[in-house]
C-alpha positions as semicolon CSV with decimal commas, in nm:
position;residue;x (nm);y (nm);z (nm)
1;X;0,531;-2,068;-1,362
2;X;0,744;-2,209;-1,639
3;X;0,748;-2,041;-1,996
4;X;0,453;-1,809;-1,961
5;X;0,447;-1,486;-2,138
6;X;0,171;-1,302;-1,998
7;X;-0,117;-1,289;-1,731
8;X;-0,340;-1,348;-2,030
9;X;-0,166;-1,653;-2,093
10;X;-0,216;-1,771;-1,733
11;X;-0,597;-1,674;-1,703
12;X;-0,639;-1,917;-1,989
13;X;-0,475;-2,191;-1,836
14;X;-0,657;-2,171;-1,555
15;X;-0,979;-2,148;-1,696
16;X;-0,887;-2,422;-1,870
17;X;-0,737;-2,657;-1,567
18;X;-0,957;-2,564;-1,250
19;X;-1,229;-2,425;-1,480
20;X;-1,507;-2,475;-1,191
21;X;-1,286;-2,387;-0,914
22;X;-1,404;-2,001;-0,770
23;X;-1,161;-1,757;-0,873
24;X;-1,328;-1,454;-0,685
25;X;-1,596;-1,415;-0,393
26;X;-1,695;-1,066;-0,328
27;X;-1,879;-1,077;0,071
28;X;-2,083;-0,752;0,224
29;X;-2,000;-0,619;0,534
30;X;-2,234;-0,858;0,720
31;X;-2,020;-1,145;0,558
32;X;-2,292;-1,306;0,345
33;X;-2,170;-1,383;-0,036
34;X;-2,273;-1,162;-0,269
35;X;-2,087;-1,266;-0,585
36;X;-1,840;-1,492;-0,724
37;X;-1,693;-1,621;-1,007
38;X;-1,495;-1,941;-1,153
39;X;-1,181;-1,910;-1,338
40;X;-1,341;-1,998;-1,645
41;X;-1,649;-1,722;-1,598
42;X;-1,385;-1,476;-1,545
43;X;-1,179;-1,560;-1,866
44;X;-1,572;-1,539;-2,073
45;X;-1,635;-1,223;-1,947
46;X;-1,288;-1,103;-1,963
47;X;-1,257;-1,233;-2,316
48;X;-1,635;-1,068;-2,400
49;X;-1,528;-0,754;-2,270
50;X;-1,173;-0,727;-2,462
51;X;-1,394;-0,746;-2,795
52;X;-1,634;-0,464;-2,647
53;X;-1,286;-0,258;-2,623
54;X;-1,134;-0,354;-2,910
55;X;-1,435;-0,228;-3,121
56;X;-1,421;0,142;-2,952
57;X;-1,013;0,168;-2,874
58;X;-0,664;0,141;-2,965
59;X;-0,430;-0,063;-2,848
60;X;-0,210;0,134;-2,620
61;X;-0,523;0,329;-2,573
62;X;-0,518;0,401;-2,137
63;X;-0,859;0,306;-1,973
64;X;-0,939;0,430;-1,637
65;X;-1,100;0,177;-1,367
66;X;-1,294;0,353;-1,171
67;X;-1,524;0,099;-0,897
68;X;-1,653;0,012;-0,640
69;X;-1,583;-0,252;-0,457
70;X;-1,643;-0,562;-0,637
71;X;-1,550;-0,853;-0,854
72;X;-1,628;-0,610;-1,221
73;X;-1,293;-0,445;-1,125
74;X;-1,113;-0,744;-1,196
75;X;-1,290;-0,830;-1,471
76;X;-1,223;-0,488;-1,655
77;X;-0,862;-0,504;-1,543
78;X;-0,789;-0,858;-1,725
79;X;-1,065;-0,732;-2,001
80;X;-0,820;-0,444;-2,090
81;X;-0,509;-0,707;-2,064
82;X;-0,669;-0,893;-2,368
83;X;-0,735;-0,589;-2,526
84;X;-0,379;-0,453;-2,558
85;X;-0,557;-0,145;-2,345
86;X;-0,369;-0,033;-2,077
87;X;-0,546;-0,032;-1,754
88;X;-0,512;0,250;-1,528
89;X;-0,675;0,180;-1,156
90;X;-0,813;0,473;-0,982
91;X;-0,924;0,533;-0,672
92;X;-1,332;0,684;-0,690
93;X;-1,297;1,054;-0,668
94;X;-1,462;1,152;-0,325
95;X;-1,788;1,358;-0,420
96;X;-1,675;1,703;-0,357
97;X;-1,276;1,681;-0,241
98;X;-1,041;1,849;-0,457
99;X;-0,805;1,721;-0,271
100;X;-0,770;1,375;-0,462
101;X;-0,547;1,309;-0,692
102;X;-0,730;1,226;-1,003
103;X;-0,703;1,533;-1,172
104;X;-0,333;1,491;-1,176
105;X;-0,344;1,131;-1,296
106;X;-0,596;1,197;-1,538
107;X;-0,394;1,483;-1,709
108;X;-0,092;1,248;-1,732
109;X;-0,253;0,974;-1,888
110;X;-0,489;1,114;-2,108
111;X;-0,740;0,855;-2,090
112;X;-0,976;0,763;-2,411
113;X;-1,191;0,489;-2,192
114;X;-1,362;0,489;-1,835
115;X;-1,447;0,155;-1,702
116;X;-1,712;0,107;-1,415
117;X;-2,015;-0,040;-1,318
118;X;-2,372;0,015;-1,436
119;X;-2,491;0,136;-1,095
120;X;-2,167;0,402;-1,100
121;X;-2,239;0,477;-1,424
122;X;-2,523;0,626;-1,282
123;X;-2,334;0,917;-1,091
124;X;-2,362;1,231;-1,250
125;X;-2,094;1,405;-1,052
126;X;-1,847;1,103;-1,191
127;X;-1,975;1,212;-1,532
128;X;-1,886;1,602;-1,488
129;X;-1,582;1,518;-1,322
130;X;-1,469;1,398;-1,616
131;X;-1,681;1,562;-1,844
132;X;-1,407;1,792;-2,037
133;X;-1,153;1,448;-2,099
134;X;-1,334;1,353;-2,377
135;X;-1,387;1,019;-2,240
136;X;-1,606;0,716;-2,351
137;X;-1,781;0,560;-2,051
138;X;-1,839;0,133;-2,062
139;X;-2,035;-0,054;-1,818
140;X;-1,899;-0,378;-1,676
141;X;-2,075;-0,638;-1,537
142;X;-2,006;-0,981;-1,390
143;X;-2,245;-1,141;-1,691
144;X;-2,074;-1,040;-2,028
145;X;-2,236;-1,188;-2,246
146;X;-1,985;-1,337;-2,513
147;X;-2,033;-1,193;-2,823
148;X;-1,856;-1,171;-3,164
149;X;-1,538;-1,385;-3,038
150;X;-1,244;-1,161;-3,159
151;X;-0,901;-1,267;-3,193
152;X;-0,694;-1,134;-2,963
153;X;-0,301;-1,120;-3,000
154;X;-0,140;-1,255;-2,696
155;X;0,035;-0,938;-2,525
156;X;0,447;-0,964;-2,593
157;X;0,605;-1,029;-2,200
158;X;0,734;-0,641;-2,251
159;X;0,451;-0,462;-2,341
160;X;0,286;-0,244;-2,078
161;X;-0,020;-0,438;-1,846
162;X;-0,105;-0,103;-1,642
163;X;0,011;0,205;-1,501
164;X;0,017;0,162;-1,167
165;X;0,028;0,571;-1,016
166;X;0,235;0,611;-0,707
167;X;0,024;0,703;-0,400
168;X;0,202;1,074;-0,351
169;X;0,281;1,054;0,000
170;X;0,592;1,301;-0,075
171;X;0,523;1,416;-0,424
172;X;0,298;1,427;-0,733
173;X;0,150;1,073;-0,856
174;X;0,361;0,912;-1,138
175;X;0,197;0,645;-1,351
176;X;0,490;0,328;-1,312
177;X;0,491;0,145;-1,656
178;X;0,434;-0,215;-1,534
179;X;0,521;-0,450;-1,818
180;X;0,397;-0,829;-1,809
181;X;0,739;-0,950;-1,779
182;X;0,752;-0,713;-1,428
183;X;0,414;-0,882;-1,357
184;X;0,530;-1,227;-1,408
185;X;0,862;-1,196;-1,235
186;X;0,706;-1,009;-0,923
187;X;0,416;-1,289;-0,916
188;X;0,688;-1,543;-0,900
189;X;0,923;-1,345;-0,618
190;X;0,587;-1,321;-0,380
191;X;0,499;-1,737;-0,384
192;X;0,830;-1,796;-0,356
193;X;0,831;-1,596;-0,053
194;X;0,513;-1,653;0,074
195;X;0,511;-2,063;-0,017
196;X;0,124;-2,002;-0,150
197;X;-0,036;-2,317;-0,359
198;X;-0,393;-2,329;-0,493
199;X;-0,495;-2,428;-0,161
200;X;-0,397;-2,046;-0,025
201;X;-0,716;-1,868;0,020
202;X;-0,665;-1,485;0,089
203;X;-0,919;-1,293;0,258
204;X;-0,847;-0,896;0,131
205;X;-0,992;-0,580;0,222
206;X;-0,720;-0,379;0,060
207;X;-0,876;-0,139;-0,209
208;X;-0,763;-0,288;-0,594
209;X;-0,652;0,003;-0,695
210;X;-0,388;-0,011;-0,458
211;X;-0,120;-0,241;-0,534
212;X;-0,117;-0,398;-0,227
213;X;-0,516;-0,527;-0,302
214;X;-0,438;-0,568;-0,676
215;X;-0,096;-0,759;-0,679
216;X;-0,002;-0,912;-0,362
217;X;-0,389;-1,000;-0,299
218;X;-0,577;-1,018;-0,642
219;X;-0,334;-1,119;-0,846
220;X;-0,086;-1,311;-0,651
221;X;-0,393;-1,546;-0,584
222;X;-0,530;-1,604;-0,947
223;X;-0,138;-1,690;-1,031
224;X;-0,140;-1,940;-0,801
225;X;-0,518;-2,089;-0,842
226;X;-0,620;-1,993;-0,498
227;X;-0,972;-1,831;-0,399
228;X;-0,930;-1,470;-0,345
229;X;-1,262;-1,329;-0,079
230;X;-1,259;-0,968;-0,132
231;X;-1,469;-0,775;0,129
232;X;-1,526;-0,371;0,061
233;X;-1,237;-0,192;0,254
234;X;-1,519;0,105;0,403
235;X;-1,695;-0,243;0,575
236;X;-1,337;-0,353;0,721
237;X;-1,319;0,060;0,868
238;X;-1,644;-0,002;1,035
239;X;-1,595;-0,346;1,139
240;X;-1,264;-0,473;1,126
241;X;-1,309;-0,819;1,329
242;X;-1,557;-0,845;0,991
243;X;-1,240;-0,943;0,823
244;X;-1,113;-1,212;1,132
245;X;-1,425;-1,359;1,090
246;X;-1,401;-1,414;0,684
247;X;-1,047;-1,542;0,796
248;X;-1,234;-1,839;0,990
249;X;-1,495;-1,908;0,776
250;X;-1,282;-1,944;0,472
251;X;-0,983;-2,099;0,643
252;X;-0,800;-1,880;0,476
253;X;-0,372;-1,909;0,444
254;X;-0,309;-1,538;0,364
255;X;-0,435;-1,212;0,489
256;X;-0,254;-0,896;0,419
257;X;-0,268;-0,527;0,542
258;X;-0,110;-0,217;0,616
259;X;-0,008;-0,161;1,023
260;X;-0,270;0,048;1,094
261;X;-0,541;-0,247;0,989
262;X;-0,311;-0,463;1,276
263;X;-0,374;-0,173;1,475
264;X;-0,790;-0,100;1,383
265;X;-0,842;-0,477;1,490
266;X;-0,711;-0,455;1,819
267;X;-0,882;-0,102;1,943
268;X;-1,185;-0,226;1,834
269;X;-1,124;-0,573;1,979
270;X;-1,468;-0,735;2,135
271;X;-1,446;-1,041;2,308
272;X;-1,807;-1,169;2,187
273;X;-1,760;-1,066;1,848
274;X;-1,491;-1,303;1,832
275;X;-1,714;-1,593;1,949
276;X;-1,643;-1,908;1,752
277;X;-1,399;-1,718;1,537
278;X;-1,072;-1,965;1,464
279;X;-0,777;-1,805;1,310
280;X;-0,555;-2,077;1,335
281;X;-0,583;-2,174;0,937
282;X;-0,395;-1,826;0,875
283;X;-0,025;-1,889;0,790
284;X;0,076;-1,520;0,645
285;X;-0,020;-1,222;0,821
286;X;0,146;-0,975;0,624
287;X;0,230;-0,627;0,710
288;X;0,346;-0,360;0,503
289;X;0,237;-0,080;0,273
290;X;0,393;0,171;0,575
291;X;0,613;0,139;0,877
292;X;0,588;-0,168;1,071
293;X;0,591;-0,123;1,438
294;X;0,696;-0,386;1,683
295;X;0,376;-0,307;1,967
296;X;0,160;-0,311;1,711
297;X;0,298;-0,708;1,616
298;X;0,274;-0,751;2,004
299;X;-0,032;-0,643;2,058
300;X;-0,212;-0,780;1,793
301;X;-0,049;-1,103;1,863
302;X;-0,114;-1,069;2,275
303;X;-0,482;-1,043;2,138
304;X;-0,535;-1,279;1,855
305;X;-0,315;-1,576;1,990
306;X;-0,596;-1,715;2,248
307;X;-0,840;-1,731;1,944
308;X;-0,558;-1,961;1,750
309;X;-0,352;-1,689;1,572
310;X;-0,018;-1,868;1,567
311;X;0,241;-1,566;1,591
312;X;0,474;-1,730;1,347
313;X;0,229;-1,627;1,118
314;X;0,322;-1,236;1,146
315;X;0,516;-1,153;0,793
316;X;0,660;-0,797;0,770
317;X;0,704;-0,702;0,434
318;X;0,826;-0,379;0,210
319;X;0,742;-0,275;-0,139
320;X;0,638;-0,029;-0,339
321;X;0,476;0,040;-0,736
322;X;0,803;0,094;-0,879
323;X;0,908;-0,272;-0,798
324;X;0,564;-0,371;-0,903
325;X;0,484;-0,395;-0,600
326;X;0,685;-0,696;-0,275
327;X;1,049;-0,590;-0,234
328;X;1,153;-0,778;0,024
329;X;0,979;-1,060;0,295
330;X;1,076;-1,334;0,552
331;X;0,962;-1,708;0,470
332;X;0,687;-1,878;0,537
333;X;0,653;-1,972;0,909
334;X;0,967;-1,769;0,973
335;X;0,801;-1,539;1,210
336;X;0,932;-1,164;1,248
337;X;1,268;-1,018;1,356
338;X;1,277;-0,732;1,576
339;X;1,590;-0,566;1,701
340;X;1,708;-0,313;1,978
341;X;1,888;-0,020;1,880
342;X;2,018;0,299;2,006
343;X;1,772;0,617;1,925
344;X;2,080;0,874;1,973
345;X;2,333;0,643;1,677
346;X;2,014;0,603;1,471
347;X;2,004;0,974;1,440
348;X;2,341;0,994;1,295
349;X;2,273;0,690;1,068
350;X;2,419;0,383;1,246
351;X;2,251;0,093;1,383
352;X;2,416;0,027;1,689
353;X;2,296;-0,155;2,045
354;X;2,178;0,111;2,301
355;X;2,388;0,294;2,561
356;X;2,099;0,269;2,814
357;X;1,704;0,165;2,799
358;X;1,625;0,500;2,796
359;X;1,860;0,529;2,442
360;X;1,671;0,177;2,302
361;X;1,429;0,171;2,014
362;X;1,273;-0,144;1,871
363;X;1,262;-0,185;1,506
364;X;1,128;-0,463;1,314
365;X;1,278;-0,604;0,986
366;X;1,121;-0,627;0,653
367;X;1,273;-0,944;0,542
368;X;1,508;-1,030;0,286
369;X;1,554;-0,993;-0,073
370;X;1,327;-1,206;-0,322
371;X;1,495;-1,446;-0,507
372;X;1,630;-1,281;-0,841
373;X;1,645;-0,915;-0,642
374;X;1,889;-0,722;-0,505
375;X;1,876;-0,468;-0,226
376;X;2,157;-0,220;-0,172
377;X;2,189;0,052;0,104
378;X;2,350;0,362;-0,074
379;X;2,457;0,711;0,067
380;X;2,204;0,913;-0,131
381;X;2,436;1,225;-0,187
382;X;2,716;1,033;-0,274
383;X;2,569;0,724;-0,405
384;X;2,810;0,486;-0,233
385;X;2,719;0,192;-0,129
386;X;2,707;0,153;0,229
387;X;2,828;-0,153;0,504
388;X;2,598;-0,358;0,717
389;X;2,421;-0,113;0,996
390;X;2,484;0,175;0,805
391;X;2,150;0,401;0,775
392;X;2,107;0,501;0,408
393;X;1,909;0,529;0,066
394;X;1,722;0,193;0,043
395;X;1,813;0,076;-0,357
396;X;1,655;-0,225;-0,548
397;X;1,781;-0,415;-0,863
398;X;1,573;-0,681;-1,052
399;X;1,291;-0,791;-1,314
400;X;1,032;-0,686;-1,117
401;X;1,201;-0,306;-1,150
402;X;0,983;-0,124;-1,401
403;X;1,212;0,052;-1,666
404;X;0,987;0,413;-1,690
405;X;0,721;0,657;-1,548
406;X;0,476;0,751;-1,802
407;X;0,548;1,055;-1,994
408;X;0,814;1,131;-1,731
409;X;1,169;1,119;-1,849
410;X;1,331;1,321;-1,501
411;X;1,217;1,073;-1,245
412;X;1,263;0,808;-1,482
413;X;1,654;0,909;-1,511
414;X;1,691;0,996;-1,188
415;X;1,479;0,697;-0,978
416;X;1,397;0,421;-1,205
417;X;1,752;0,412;-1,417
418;X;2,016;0,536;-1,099
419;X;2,410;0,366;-1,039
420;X;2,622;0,327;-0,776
421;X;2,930;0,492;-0,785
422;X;3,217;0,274;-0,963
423;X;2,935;-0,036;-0,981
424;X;2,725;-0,151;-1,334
425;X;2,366;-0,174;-1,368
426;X;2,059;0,001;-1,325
427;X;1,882;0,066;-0,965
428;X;1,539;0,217;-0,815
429;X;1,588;0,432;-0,567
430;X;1,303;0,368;-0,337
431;X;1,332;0,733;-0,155
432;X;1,320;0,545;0,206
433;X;1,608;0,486;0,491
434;X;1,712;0,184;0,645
435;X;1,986;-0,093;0,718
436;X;2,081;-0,418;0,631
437;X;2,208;-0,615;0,894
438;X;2,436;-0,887;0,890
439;X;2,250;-1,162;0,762
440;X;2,060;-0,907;0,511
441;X;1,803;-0,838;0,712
442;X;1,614;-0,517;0,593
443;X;1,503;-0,255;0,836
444;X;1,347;0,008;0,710
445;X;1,343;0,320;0,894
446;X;1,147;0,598;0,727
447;X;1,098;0,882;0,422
448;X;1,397;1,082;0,309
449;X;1,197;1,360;0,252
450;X;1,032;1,308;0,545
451;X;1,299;1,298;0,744
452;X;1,306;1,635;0,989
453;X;1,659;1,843;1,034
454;X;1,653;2,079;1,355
455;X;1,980;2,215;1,459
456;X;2,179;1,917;1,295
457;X;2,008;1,635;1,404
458;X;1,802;1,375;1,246
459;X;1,455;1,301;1,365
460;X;1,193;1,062;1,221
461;X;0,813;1,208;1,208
462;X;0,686;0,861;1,245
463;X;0,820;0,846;1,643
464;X;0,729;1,197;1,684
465;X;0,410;1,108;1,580
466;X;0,351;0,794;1,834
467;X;0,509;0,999;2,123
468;X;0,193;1,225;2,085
469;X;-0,076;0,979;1,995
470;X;0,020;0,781;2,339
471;X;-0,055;1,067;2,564
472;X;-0,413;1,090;2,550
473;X;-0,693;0,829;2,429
474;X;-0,861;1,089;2,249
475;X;-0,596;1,148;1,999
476;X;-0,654;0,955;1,695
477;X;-0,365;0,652;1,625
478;X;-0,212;0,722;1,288
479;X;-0,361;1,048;1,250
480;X;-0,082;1,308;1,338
481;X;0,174;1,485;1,131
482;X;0,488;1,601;1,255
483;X;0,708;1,836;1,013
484;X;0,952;2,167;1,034
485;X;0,920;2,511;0,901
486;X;1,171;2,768;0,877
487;X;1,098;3,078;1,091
488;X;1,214;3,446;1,017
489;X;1,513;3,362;1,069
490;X;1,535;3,056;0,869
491;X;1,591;2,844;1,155
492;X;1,358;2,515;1,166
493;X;1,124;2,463;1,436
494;X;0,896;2,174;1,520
495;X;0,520;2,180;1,408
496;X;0,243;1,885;1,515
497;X;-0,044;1,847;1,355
498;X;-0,319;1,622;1,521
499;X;-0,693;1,474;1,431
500;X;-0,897;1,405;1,779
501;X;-1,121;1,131;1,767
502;X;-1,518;1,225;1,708
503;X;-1,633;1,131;2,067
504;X;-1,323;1,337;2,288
505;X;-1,373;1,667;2,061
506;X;-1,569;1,808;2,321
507;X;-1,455;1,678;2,617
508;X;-1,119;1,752;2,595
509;X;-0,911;2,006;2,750
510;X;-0,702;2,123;2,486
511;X;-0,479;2,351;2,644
512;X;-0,405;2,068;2,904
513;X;-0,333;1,871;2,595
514;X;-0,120;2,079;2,437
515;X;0,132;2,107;2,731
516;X;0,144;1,759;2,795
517;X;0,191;1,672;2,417
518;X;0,507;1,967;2,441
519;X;0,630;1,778;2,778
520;X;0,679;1,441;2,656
521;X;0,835;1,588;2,341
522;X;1,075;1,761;2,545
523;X;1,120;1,436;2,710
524;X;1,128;1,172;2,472
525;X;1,303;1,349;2,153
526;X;1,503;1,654;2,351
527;X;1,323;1,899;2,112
528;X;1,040;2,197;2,157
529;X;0,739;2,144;1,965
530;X;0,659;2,540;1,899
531;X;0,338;2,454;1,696
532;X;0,070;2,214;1,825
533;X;-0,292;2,180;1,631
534;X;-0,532;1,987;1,742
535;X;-0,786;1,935;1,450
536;X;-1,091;1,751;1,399
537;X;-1,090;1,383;1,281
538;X;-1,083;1,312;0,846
539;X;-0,920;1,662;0,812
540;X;-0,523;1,487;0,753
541;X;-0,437;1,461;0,418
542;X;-0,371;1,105;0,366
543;X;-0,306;0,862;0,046
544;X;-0,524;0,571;-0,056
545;X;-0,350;0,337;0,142
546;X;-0,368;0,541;0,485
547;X;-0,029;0,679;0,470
548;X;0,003;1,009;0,622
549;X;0,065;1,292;0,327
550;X;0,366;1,523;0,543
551;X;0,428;1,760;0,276
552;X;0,056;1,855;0,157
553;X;0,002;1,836;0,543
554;X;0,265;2,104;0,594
555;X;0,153;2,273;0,327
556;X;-0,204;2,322;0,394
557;X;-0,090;2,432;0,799
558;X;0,119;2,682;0,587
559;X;-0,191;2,801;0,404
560;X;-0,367;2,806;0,760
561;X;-0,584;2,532;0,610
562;X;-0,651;2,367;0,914
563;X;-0,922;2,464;1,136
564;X;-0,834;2,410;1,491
565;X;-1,039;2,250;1,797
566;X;-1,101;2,453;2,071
């Protein structure tokens, strides 16, 4: 989008160019409509709300979004854009965990606002959560009535749009400083990639305080002037095939999800459910937000393709906050790449073709490089960069690169600012492995501190993990942790930590289990699993966008936090 400064600057233009055309549609679980508004009704009540803020904040001031699912999040997200207020999106504190992470985002930002809606507002355990901050609460609602128009000054490209705090999967939250100009360039990078137009209609179930829902979903569709048909993400849980069917109705163009949503639809694949259901409209089916597997791209194709899901559709993606969100993607129509490679070369950090079947592991690649971007694959100790099939740091150059963490100048040096040796200019270092290949293909290939060390060799949790989920029905998919500790002798050994599902808790035998899960260990990644726990299903500590949290894993089985079945 030529010469635009801001996503302030582009709301108004399209309020002013497809002013009656629907920006947002918010459905319920059952898939009837329950909201929705035009590009111009979200700049009025975006524009109503700035002056609301502007009357009891700063600019620079941070405002919390706390909602549920709805259209008011977006609303208070471009409200605070106008308002020079920096948005902060939160996930909504579970009623009595205190193991989310909003205490630790709330004490970094210091917050003087908290948006939400009227009926949250309501929620006095919301209130005294955040009762000692000092904060003023606003209600939002989808009818702000314009009042005293203000003038607002049209945000400069680098100010700061939002913090946008990592999800922790290895580490503390940090609040990335998203500018507009990071915004702008990212929003350009994705249709680009993704070929979008206003005729793109996304269906998303992705929460929007996760950047996945927010910026490749939300966002990505008001910058091109496409419908965006949110649905709540706790109704896609329930009923995923919910979400195929607001594909059809819609004939929607883009759908995107993390692997285990890919996953979710296929277990709880019903033939009549899918009656009349049509997905051949859908040309991206993205996948990212975690590791991409290649069965779960078979499978889902295998199931969808009879009820017209075309499988060049399938669009593997990577990215993470720091980049503002889409580091690399195929094109549009391009289909996915997979590739065969040896399990035994992989665990000394080469891609190489397998010595035998037994040896082969499939791995699917993440695309390419945006346009404007760089990817480089680095030796993280050294911080060389590395050939083509060479296993290393995974390192990213470009606009969409914020330049800082809030209030955290470390991790700022040392991840947002890093350089290769005997090279100029600044890099992210993502904190994940993988490879380019040849033609720049990115594979990525898991978490460095992840990443588990027994007697010299390298193992990835994430195959561990699938190993043991495919022994026995009634161990939950993408609900196990596998991680070392050091014995008394300082020697690692192999721990596994898994949910069962609800309906097998009884039923199973688990020290049957147990020995079978230790077998095919033994078998499939020549080590001795000395810990097994089988635990009941929800107890895994996991990040808002389903990843599995290792290290707080490890360290609540350290803690003996984990109560064990049977």
């Amino acid at each position: 989008m030529d010469n635009l400064r801001s996503l302030v600057a582009l709301l108004a233009r399209r309020a002013a160019e497809q002013a009656g055309d629907r920006a947002y549609v918010f459905v319920s679980d059952r898939g009837t409509e329950e909201a929705s508004l035009t590009f111009r009704q979200l700049h009025e009540a975006a524009r109503a709300l700035a002056a609301r803020l502007t009357a009891t904040a700063q600019p620079g001031d941070r405002a919390i979004l706390v909602f549920p699912p709805g259209i008011e999040f977006m609303v208070a997200f471009i409200g605070c854009l106008m308002a020079g207020i920096t948005a902060v999106p939160m996930m909504m504190p579970r009623r009595n965990s205190a193991r989310d992470s909003s205490a630790a985002i709330l004490a970094n930002c210091t917050p003087a606002l908290a948006l939400t809606t009227s009926a949250f507002a309501l929620r006095g355990d919301l209130r005294e959560r955040f009762a000692q901050e000092n904060i003023r609460w606003i209600e939002v609602d989808l009818t702000e009535a314009a009042g005293a128009t203000v003038d607002l000054p049209e945000p400069a490209p680098d100010d700061i749009a939002f913090l946008q705090y990592t999800s922790g999967s290895t580490s503390e939250p940090k609040g990335v400083m998203v500018s507009h100009a990071n915004l702008l360039a990212n929003l350009e990078m994705i249709r680009i990639a993704l070929g979008n137009t206003r005729q793109s209609t996304y269906v998303n179930w992705v929460p929007l305080y996760h950047d996945m829902g927010l910026i490749l979903n939300a966002l990505q569709a008001l910058y091109v002037g496409a419908t965006c048909v949110l649905m709540a993400p706790n109704a896609f849980m329930q009923r995923p095939l919910g979400w195929l069917r607001a594909i059809s109705h819609y004939r929607a163009e883009v759908a995107c999800g993390p692997n285990f949503g890919f996953d979710l639809c296929v277990s709880r694949y019903r033939a009549d459910q899918m009656d009349g259901v049509d997905l051949s409209s859908l040309r991206i089916a993205l996948n990212g937000a975690e590791p991409v597997h290649a069965d779960t791209i078979a499978r889902f194709i295998e199931t969808f393709a009879p009820h017209g899901f075309d499988s060049h559709a399938m669009f593997p993606a990577y990215g993470m906050a720091e980049a503002t969100l889409l580091i690399s993607g195929g094109t549009r129509g391009g289909g996915h790449v997979t590739r065969s490679i040896s399990r035994a070369a992989l665990q000394a950090h080469a891609a190489t073709a397998p010595v035998d079947p037994d040896d082969a592991q499939l791995v699917v690649g993440c695309g390419r490089a945006l346009t404007g971007e760089q990817i480089a694959i680095v030796d993280p100790e050294h911080r060389v960069r590395l050939a083509a099939d060479r296993v290393g740091e995974i390192w990213v150059s470009g606009a969409n690169v914020a330049r800082a963490y809030w209030r955290n100048d470390a991790p700022t040096r040392e991840e947002l600012n890093a350089e290769i040796a005997g090279e100029d200019g600044r890099w992210l270092r993502t904190g994940d492995l993988g490879f380019l290949d040849h033609t720049g293909e990115l594979f990525v290939t898991g978490r460095i501190k992840d990443l588990i060390v027994i007697r010299g060799i390298n193992h990835y949790p994430q195959d561990i993990e699938r190993t043991v989920q495919s022994q026995d029905s009634g161990l939950r998919e993408n609900c196990g942790a596998a991680f070392s500790v050091a014995d008394e002798h300082g020697e690692e050994s192999l721990v596994i930590v898994q949910e069962v599902e609800r309906t097998a808790r009884h039923a199973i035998d688990t020290a049957e289990i147990k020995g079978q899960i230790r077998e095919a260990i033994a078998d499939s990644h020549e080590l001795s699993a000395r810990h097994v726990a089988l635990i009941r299903p929800g107890a895994l500590p996991k990040t808002t966008s389903g990843k599995i949290q290792r290290k707080l894993a490890r360290r609540i089985w350290l803690d003996g936090g984990f109560e064990e079945i049977g």
